[in-house]
C-alpha positions in Angstrom: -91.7 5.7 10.2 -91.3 1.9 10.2 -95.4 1.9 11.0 -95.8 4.1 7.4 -94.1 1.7 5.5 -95.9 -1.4 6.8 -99.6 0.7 5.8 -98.1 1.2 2.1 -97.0 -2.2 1.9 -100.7 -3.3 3.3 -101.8 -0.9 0.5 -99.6 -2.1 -2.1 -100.8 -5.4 -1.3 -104.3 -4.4 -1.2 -104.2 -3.2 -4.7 -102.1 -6.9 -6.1 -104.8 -8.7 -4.6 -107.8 -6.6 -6.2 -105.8 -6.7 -9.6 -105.9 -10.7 -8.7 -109.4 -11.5 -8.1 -110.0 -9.0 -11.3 -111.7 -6.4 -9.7 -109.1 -3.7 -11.0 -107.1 -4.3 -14.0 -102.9 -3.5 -13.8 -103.2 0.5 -14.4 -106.5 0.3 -11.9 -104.5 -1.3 -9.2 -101.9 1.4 -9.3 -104.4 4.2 -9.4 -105.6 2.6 -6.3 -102.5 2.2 -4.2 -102.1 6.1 -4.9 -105.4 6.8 -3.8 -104.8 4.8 -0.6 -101.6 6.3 0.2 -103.2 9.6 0.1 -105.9 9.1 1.8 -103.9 7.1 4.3 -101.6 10.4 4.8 -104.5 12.6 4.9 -107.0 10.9 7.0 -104.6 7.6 8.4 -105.8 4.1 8.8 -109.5 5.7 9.4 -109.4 7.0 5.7 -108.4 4.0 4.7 -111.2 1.8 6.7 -113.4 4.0 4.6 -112.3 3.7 1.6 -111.3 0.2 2.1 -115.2 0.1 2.4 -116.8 1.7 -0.4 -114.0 -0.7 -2.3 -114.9 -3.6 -1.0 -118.7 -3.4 -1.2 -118.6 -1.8 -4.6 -116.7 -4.6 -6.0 -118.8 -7.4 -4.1 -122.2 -5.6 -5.4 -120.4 -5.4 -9.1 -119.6 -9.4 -9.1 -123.1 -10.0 -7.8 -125.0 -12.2 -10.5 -122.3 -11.0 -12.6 -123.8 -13.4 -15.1 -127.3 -11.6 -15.5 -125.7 -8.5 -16.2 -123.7 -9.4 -19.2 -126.3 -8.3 -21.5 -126.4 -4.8 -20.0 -122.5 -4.3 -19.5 -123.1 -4.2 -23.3 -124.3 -0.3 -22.9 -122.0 0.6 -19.9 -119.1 1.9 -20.4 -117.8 0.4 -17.3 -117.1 -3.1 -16.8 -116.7 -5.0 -13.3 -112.7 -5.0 -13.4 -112.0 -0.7 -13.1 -109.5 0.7 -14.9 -107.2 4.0 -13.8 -110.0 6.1 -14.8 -112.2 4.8 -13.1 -111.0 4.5 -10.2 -109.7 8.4 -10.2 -113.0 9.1 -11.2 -114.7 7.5 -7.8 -111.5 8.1 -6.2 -109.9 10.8 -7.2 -111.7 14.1 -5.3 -111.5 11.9 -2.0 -107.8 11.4 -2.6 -107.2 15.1 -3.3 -109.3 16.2 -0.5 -107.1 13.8 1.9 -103.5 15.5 0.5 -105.2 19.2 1.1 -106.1 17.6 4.3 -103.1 16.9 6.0 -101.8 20.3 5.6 -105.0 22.2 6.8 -106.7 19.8 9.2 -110.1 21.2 9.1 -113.5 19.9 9.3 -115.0 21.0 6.6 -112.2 18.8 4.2 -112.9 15.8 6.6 -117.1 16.0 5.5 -115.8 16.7 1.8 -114.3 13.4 1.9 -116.5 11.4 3.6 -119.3 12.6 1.2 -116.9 11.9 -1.8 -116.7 8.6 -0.8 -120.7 8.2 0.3 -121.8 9.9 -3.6 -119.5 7.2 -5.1 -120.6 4.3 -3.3 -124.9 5.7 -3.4 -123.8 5.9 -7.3 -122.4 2.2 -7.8 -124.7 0.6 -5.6 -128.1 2.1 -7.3 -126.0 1.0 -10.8 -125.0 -2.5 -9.7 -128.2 -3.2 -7.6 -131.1 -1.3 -9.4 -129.8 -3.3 -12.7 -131.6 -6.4 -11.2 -135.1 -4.7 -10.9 -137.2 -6.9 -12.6 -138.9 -4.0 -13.8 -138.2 -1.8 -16.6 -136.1 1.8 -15.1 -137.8 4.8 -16.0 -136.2 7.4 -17.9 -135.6 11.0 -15.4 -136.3 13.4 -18.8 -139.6 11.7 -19.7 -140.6 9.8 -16.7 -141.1 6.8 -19.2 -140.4 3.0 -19.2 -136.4 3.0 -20.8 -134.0 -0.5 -21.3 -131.9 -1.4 -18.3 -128.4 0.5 -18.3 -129.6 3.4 -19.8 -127.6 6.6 -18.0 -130.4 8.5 -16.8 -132.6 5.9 -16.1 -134.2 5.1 -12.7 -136.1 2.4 -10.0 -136.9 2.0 -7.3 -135.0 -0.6 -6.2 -131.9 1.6 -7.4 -133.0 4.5 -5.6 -133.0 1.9 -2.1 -129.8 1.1 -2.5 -128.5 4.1 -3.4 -130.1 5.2 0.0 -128.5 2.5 1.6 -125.0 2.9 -0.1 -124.5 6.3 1.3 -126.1 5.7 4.7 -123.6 3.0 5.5 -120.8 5.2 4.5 -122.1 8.2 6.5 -122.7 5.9 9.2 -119.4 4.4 9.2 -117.3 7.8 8.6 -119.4 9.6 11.6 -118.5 6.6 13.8 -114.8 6.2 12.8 -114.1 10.3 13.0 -116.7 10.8 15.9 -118.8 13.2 14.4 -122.1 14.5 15.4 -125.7 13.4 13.9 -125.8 16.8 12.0 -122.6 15.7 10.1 -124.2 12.6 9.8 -127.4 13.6 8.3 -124.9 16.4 5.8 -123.0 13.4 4.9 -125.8 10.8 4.2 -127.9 13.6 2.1 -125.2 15.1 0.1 -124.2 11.5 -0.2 -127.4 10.5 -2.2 -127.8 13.9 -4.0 -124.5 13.2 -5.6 -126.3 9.9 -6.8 -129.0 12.2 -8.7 -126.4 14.9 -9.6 -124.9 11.7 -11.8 -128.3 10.4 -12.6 -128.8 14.3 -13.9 -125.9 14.3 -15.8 -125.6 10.9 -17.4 -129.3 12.3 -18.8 -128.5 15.4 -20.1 -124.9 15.6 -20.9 -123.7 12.0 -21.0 -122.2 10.7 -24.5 -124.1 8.2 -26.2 -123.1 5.8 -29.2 -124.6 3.9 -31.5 -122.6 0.8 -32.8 -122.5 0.5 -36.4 -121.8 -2.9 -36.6 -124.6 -4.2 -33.9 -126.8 -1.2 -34.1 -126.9 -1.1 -30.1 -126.7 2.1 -28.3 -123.8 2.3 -25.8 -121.5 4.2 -23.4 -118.9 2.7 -25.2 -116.8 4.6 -28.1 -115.5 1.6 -29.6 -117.8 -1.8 -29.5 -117.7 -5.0 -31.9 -113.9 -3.5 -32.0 -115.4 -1.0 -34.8 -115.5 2.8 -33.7 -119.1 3.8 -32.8 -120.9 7.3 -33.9 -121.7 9.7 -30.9 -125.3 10.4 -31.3 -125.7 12.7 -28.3 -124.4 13.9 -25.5 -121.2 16.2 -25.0 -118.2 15.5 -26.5 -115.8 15.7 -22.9 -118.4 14.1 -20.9 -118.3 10.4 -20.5 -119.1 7.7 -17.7 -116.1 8.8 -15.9 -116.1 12.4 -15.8 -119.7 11.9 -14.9 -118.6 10.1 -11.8 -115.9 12.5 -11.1 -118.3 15.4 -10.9 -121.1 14.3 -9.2 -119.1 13.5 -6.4 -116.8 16.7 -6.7 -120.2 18.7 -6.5 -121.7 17.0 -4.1 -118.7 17.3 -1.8 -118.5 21.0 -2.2 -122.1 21.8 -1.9 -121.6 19.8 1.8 -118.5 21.8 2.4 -119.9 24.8 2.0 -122.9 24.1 4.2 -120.5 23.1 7.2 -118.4 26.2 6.8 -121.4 28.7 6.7 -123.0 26.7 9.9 -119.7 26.5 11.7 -117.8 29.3 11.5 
């Protein structure tokens, strides 16, 4: 009991200190502590390790010549301190997936989690990395040269370090829960394909503004404080829910793979 309370607090003061170096703002940092505490309940101080990672590098890789992405943070929707959203929306399947977890302690929920967490972190290291390609993205429906922060657009340096951000949480996750290589390799590929699923999405279905007052076209609904016109994209689908299900799928596709193998 007494060693529960001390891991909330540690969690509680995780999520102060974020909302102090401005990497969440007040509502993020409460989203997060709930997050933690379920994953902590679900999956103990291992969970947390994990998330604890994907946080940490996320928010390091997002403050990264902060200053030469400015210009683009103009498009996103996002900015480098999170709100509730979006943290539920990198956060929120893994954080389900822990409290279904510690009633039904099954495999198949541990790799949904894991792969939750290495979807999100492929998907914010390719956005915060590939953003400093000195070379124009290409856009995934035409294949063509597209400005930087564009949702659908591509690099190659992106597309390394979205490699890299879901190997090191596979890595990590099939270390910390001693899996076996197979889970590794499920986890690192499902991982990255939730990377594309979002890359897919933010293509196709992703809302798109234009501002009225700038004329710039962003993920934002309101910029130069005037409300922008949508000029494509579906109405419920933003940046967020984007997020949300690319990981969500990615997690279930890699769920049902270990279920039809294992049992």
């Amino acid at each position: 009991m007494i060693q529960t309370i001390i891991m909330i607090l540690i969690i509680i003061l995780g999520g102060f200190a974020a909302y102090r170096e401005r990497s969440l703002s007040s509502n993020g940092a409460i989203a997060a502590v709930l997050v933690g505490v379920a994953v902590f309940f679900g999956f103990g101080v291992k969970g947390l390790l994990l998330l604890g990672l994907f946080f940490i590098t996320s928010s390091l890789w997002s403050k990264y010549k902060s200053s030469a992405k400015k210009e683009i943070e103009e498009k996103l929707a996002k900015a480098a301190t999170r709100d509730w959203r979006q943290v539920l929306a990198n956060g929120g399947s893994a954080a389900l997936i822990s409290i279904i977890y510690y009633f039904q302690q099954d495999l198949v929920w541990l790799i949904g989690f894991i792969v939750c967490l290495a979807s999100s972190n492929s998907d914010t290291w390719a956005s915060e990395i590939g953003t400093l390609s000195k070379r124009k993205p290409l856009y995934i429906r035409t294949f063509k040269p597209i400005e930087k922060g564009t949702s659908g657009a591509v690099s190659s340096l992106g597309t390394i370090a979205a490699t890299f951000g879901s190997m090191l949480i596979a890595f990590t996750g099939a270390w910390l829960f001693d899996l076996q290589i197979f889970h590794f390799f499920v986890i690192f590929l499902f991982g990255f394909f939730g990377n594309i699923i979002d890359t897919l999405f933010g293509a196709y279905y992703q809302q798109v503004y234009i501002c009225t007052i700038c004329g710039i076209e962003t993920e934002k609904k309101v910029h130069c404080q005037t409300t922008a016109n949508r000029i494509k994209g579906h109405h419920l689908v933003d940046n967020d829910m984007v997020n949300f299900l690319s990981g969500s799928i990615a997690a279930l596709l890699a769920m049902m793979v270990i279920y039809f193998i294992t049992k």
